[in-house]
mmCIF file of the N, C-alpha and C atoms, coordinates in Angstrom:
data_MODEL
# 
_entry.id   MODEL 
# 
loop_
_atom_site.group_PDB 
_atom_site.id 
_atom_site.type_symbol 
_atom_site.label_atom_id 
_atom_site.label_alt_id 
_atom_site.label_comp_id 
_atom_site.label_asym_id 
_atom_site.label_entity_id 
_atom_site.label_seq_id 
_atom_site.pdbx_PDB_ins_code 
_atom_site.Cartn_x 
_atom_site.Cartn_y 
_atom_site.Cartn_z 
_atom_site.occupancy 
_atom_site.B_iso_or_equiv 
_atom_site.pdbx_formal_charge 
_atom_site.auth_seq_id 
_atom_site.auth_comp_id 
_atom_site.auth_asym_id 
_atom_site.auth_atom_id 
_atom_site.pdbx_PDB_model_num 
ATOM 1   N N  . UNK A 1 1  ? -79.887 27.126 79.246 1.00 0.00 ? 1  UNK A N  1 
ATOM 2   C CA . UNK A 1 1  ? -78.919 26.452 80.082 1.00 0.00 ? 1  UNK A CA 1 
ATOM 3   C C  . UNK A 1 1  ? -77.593 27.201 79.939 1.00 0.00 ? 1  UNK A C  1 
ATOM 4   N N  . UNK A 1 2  ? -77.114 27.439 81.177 1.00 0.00 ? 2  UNK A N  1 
ATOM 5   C CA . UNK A 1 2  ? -75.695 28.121 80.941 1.00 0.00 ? 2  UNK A CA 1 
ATOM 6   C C  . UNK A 1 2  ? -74.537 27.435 81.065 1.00 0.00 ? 2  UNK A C  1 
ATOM 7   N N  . UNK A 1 3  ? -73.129 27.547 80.455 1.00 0.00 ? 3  UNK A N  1 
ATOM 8   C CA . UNK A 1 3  ? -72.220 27.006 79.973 1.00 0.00 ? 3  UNK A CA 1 
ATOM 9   C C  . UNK A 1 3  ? -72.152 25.769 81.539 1.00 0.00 ? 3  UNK A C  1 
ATOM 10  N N  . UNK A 1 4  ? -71.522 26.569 82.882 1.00 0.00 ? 4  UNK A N  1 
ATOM 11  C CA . UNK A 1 4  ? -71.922 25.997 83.762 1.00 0.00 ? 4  UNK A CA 1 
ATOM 12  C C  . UNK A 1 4  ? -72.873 24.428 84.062 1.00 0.00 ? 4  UNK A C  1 
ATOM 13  N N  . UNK A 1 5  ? -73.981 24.658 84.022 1.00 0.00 ? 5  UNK A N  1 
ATOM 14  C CA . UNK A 1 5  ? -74.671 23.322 83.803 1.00 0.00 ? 5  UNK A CA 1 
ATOM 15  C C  . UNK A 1 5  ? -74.832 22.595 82.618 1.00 0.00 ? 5  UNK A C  1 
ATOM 16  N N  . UNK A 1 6  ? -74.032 23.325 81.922 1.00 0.00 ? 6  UNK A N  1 
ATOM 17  C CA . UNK A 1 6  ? -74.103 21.919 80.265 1.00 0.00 ? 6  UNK A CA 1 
ATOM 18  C C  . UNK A 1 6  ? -72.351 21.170 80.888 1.00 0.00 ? 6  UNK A C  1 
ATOM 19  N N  . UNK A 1 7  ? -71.710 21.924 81.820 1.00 0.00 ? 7  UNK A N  1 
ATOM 20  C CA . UNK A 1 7  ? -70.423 21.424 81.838 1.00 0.00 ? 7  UNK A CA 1 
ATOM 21  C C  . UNK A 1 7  ? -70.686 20.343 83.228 1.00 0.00 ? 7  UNK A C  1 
ATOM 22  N N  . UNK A 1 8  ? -71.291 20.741 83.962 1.00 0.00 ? 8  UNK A N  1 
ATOM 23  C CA . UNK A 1 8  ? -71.690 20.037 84.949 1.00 0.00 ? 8  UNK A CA 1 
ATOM 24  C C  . UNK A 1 8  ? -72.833 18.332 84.503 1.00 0.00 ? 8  UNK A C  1 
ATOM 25  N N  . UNK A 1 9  ? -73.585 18.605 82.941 1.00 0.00 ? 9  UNK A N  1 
ATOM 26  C CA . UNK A 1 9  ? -74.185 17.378 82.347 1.00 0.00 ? 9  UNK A CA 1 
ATOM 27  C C  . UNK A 1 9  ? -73.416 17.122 81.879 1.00 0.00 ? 9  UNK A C  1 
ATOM 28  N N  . UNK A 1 10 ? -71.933 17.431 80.987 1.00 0.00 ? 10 UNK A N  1 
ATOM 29  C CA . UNK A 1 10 ? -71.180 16.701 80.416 1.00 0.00 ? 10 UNK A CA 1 
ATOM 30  C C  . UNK A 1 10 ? -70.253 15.864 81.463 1.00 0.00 ? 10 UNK A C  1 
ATOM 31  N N  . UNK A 1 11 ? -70.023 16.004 82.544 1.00 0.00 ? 11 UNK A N  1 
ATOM 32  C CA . UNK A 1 11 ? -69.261 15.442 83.607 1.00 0.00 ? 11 UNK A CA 1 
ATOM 33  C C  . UNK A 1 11 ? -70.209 14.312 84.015 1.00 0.00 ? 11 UNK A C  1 
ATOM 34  N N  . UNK A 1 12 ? -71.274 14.417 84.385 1.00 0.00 ? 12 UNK A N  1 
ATOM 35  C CA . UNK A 1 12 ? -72.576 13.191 84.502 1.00 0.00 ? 12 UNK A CA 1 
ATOM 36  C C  . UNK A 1 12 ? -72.229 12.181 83.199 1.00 0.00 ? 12 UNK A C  1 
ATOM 37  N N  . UNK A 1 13 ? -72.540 12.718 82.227 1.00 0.00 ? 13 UNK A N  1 
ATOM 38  C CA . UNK A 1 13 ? -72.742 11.958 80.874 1.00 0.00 ? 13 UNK A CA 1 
ATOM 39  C C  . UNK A 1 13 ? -71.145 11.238 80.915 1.00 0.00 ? 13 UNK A C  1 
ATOM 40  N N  . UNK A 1 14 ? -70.204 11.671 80.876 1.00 0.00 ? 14 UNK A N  1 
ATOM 41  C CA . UNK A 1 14 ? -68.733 11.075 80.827 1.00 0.00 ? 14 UNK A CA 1 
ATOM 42  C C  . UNK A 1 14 ? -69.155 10.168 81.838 1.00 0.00 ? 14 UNK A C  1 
ATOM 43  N N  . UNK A 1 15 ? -69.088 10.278 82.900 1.00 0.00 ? 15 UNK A N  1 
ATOM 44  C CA . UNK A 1 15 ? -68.904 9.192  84.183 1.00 0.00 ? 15 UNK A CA 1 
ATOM 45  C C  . UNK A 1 15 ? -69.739 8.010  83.919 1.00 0.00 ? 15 UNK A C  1 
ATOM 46  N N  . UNK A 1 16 ? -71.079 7.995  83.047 1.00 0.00 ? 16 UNK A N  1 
ATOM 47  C CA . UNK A 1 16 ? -71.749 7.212  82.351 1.00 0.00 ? 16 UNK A CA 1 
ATOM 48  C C  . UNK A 1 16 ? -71.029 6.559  80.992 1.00 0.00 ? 16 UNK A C  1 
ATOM 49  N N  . UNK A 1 17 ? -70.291 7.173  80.710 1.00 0.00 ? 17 UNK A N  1 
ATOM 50  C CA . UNK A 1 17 ? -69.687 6.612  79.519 1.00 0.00 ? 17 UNK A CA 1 
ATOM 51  C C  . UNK A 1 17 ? -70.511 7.083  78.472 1.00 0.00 ? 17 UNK A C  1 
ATOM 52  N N  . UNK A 1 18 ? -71.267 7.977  77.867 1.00 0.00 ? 18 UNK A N  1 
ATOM 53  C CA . UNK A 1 18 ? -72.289 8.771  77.297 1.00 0.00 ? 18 UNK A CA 1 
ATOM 54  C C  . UNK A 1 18 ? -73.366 6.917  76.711 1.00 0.00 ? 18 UNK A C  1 
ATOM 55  N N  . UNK A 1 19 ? -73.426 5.942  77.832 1.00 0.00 ? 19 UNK A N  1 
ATOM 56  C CA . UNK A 1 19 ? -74.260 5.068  77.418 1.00 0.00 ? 19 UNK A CA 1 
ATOM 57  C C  . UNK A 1 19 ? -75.749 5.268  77.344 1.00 0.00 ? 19 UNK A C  1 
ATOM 58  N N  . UNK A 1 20 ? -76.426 4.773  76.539 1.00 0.00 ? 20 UNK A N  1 
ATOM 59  C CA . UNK A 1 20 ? -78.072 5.618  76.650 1.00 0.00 ? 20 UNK A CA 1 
ATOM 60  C C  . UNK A 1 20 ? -78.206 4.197  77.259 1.00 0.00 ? 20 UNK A C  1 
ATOM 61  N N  . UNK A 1 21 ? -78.174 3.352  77.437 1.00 0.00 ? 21 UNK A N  1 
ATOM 62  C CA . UNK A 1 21 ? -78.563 2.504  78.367 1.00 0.00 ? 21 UNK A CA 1 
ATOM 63  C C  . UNK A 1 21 ? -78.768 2.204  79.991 1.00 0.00 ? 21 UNK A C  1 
ATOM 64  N N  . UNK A 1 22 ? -77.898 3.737  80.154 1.00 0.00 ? 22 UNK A N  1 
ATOM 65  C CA . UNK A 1 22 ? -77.565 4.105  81.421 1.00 0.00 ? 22 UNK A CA 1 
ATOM 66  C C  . UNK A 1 22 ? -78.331 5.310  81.790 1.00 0.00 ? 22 UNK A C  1 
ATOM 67  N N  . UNK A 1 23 ? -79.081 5.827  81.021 1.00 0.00 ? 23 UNK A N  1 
ATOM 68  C CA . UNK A 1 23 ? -80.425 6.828  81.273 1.00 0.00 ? 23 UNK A CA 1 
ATOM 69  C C  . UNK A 1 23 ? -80.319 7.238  82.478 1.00 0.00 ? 23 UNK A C  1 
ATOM 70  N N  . UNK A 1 24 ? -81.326 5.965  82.967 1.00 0.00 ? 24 UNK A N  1 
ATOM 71  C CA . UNK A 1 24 ? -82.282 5.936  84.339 1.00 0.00 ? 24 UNK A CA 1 
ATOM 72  C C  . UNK A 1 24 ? -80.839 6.838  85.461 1.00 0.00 ? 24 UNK A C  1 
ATOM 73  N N  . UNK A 1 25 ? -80.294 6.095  85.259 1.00 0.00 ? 25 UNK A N  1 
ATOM 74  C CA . UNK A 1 25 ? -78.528 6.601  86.314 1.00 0.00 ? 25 UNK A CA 1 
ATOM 75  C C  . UNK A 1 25 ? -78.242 7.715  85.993 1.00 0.00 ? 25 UNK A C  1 
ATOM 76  N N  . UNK A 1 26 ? -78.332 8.685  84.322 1.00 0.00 ? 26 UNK A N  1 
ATOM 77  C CA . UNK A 1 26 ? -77.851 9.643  84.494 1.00 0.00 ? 26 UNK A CA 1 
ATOM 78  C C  . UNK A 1 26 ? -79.110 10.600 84.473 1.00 0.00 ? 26 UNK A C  1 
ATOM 79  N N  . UNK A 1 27 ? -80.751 9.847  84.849 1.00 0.00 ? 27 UNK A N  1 
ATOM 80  C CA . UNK A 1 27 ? -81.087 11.076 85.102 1.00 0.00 ? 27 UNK A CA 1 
ATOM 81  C C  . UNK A 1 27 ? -81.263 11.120 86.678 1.00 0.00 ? 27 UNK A C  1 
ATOM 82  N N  . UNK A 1 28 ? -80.979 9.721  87.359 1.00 0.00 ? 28 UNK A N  1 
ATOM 83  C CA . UNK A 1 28 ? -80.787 9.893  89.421 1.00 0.00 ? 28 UNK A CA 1 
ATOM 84  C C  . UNK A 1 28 ? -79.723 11.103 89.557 1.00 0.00 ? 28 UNK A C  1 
ATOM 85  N N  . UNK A 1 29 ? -78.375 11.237 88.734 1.00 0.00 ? 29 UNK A N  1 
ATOM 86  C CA . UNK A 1 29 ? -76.998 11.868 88.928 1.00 0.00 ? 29 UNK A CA 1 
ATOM 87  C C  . UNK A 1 29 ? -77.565 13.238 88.772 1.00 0.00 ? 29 UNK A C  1 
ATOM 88  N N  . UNK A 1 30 ? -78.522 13.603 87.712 1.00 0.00 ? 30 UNK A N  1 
ATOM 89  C CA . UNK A 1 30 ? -78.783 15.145 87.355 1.00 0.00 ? 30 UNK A CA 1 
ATOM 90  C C  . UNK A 1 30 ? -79.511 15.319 88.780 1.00 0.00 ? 30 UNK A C  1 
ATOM 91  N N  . UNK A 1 31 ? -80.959 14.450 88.996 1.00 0.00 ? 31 UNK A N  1 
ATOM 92  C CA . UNK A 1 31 ? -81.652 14.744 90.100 1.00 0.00 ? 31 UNK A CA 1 
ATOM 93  C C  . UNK A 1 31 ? -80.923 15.188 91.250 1.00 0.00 ? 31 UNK A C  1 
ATOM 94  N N  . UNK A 1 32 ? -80.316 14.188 91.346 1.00 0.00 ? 32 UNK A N  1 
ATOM 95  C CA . UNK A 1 32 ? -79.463 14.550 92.288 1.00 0.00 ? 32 UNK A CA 1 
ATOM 96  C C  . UNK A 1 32 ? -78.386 16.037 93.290 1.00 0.00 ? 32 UNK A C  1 
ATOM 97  N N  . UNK A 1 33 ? -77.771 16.186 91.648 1.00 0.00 ? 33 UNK A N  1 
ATOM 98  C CA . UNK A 1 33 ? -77.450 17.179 91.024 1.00 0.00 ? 33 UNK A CA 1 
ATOM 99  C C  . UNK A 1 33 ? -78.561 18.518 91.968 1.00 0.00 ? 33 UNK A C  1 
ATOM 100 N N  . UNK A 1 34 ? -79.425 18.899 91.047 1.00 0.00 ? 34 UNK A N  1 
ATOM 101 C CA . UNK A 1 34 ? -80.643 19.907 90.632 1.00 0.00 ? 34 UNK A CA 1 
ATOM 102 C C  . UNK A 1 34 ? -81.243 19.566 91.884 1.00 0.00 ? 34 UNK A C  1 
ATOM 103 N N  . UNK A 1 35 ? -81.645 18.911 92.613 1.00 0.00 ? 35 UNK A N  1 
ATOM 104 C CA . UNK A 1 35 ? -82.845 18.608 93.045 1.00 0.00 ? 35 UNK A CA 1 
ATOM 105 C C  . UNK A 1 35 ? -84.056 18.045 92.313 1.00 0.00 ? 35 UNK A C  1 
ATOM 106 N N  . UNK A 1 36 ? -84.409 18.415 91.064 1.00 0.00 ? 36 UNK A N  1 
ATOM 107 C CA . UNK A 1 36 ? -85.209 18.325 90.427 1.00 0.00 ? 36 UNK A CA 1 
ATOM 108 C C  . UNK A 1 36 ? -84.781 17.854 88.788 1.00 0.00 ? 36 UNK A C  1 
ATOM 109 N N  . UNK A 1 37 ? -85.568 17.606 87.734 1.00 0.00 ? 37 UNK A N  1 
ATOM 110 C CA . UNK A 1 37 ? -85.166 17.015 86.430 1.00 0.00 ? 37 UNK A CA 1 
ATOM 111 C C  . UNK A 1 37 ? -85.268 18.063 85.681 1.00 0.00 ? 37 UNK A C  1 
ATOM 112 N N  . UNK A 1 38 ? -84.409 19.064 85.248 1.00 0.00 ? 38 UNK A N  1 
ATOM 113 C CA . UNK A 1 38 ? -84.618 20.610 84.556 1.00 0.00 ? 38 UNK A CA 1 
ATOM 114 C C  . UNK A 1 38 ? -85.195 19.942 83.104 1.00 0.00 ? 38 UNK A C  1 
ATOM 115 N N  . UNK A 1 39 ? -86.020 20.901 82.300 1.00 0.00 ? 39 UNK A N  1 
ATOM 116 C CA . UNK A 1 39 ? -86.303 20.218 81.135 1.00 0.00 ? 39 UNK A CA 1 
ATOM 117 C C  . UNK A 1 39 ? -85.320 20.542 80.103 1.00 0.00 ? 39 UNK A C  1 
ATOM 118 N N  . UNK A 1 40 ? -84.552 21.233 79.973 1.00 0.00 ? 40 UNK A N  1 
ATOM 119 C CA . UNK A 1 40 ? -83.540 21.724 79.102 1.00 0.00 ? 40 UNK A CA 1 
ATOM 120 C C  . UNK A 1 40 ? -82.178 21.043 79.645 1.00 0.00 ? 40 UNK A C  1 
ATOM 121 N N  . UNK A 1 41 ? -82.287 20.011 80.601 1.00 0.00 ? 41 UNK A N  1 
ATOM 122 C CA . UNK A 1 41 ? -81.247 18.975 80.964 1.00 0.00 ? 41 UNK A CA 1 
ATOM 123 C C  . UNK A 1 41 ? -81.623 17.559 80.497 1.00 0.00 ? 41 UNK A C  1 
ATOM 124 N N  . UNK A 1 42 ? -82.716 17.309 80.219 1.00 0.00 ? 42 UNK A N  1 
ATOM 125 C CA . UNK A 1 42 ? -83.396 16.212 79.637 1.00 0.00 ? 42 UNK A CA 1 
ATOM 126 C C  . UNK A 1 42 ? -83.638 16.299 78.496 1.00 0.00 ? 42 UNK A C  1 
ATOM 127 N N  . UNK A 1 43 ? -83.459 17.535 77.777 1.00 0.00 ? 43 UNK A N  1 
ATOM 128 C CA . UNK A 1 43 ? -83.022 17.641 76.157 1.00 0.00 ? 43 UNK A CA 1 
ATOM 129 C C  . UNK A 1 43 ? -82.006 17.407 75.711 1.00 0.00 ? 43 UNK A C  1 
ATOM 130 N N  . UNK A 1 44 ? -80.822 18.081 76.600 1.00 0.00 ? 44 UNK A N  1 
ATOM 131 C CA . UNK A 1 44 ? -79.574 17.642 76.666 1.00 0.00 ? 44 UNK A CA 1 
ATOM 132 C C  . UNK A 1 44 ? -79.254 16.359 76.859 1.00 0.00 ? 44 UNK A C  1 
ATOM 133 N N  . UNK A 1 45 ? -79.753 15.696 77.600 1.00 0.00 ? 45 UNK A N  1 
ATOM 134 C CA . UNK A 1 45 ? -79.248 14.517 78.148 1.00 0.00 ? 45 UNK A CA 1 
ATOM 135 C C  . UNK A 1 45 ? -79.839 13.229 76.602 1.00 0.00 ? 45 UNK A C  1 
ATOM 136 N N  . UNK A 1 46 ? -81.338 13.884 76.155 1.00 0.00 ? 46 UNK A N  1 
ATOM 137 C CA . UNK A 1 46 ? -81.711 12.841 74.846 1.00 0.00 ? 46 UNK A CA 1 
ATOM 138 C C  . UNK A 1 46 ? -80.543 12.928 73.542 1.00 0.00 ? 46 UNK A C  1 
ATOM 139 N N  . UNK A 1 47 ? -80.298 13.908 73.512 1.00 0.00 ? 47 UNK A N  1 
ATOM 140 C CA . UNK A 1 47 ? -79.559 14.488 72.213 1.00 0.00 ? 47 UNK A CA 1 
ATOM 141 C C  . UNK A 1 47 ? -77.960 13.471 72.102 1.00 0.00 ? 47 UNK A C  1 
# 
């Protein structure tokens, strides 16, 4: 993952409030995002 899209998941994750309760929402925002659910954005996003 390049600096770029970890800065682009940290802007997702903030707007979520980094809540893990809010998952499902920040993985529609990545989809969204990507088109698709990258797997090295869904590592990021567990961590």
């Amino acid at each position: 993952m390049n600096e770029q899209q970890q800065q682009k998941l940290d802007e997702i994750l903030k707007k979520h409030e980094y809540k893990s309760n809010l998952v499902i929402a920040i993985m529609q925002d990545v989809q969204k995002e990507y088109h698709y659910l990258p797997e090295e954005a869904l590592c990021y996003i567990a961590k």
